[in-house]
N, C-alpha and C positions, 0 to 999 in steps of 0.2 A: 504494500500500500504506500502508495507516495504520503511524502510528507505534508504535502498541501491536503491533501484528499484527507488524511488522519486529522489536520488543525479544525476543518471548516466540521468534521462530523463531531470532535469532542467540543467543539466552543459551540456546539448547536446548530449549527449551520449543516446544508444541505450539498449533497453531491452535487448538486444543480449548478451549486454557485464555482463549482469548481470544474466539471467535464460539462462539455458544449450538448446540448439534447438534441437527436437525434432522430428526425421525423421521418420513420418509414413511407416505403416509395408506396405509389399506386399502381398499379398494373388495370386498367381502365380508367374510364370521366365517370367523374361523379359529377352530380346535380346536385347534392345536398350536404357533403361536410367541408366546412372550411379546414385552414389550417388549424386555426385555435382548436374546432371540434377535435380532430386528429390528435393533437398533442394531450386534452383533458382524457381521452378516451385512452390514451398510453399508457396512463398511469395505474390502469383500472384490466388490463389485460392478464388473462394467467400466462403463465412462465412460458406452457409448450404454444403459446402465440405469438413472443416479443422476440423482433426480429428479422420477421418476415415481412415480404412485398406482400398490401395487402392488394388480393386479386380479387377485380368484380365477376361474381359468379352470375348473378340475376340484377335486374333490372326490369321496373317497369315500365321506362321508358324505351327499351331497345326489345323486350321480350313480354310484354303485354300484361296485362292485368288479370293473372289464371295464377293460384295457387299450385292447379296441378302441373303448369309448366314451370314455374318456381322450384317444386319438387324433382321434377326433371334433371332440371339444370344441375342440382347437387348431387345425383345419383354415386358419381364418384368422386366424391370431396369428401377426404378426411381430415377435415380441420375443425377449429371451431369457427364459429358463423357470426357477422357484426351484421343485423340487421337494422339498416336505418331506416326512420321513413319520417316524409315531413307533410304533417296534412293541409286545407287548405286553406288553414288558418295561419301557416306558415309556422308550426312547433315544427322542431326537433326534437327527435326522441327514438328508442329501440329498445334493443335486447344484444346480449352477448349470449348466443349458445354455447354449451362445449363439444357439441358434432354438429351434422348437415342436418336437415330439415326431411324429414320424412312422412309417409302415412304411414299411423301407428297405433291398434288396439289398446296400446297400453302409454301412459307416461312414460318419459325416455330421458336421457341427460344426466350431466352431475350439478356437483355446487360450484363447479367453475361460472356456473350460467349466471348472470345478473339483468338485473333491465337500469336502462337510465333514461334521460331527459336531460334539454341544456336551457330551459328556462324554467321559470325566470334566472336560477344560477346552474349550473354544472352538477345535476344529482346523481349518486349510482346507488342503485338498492340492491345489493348483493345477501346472498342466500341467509335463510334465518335458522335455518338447521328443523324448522317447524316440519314438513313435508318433504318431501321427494317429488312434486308436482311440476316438473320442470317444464316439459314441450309433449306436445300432444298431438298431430296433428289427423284427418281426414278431408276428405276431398271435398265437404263443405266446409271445412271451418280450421284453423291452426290459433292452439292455445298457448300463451307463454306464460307460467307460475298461475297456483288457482292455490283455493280456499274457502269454504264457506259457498259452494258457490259465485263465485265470483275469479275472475280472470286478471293478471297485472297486466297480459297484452292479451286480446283477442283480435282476429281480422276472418273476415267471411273468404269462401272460394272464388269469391272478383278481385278479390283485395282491394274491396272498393270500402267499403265499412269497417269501423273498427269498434272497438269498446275497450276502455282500459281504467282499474277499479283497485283498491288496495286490495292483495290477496295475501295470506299466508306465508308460502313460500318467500316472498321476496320483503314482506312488512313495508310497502311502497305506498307513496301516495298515488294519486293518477298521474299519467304521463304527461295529461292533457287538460286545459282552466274548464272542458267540458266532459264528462267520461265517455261521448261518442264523439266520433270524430270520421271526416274522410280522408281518404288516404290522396295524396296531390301525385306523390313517387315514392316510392318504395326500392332501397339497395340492400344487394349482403352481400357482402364481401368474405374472403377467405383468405386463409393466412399458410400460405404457399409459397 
């Protein structure tokens, strides 16, 4: 450990202020995260993701508004999954899986999964250890964290509607200042 690196972590200080950060490439256009979103969401990545270019798997501007072709596309992605989507209210907000997105009889996933939101400040609600209700998904409907009945991301098979509610699994508030919401574009990106 260099000597600067050991000063700035014992006097309180942060690595930050010492090595230069690091903003992972993109491998497609996005529509929806800036740079600032990119760097807040770095910090919030698990381990087997930091690193990597991240690469746009789906898009619903380049591959349409069908859940089932969203499932498609990740057939063979083994990563974890940054779903963004910004509705047309202009929020920002998702989920971090820890695999691709599937159709699935059963709840799937680990606690690597969190959901966030970047208003009004930069939230992440990462797992509460409450459930195992991580992703769910069929060909009407894909679930992220649930509870009580209730969903922290839901989106219909247009991926045209959404709902999103405080559940369990993740102890979050809504994503969104309404709990429905439309979806404007929708990304997930993979970290390959």
């Amino acid at each position: 450990m260099s000597g600067e690196l050991r000063r700035a972590l014992y006097s309180g200080g942060s690595i930050s202020e010492v090595e230069p950060f690091f903003l992972p490439d993109l491998s497609g256009t996005t529509e929806i995260l800036t740079e600032e979103h990119r760097k807040q969401l770095c910090t919030h990545l698990p381990a087997r993701a930091e690193g990597y270019v991240w690469t746009l798997v789906f898009s619903t501007s380049q591959h349409g508004f069908s859940l089932n072709s969203m499932y498609r596309k990740m057939t063979k992605v083994e990563s974890p999954i940054l779903m963004v989507i910004q509705d047309t209210e202009k929020n920002v907000f998702g989920a971090l899986t820890s695999c691709s997105l599937k159709v699935s009889d059963h709840f799937y996933g680990t606690g690597e999964s969190l959901l966030f939101r970047f208003a009004p400040d930069c939230q992440v609600f990462n797992w509460t250890g409450e459930n195992m209700y991580f992703i769910k998904g069929n060909n009407e409907s894909l679930s992220i964290g649930a509870g009580d009945g209730k969903f922290g991301l839901w989106l219909d098979g247009d991926l045209y509607q959404g709902r999103t509610e405080p559940c369990g699994t993740y102890n979050n508030e809504p994503l969104t200042p309404s709990q429905d919401f439309v979806v404007k574009t929708l990304e997930c990106w993979a970290f390959v």
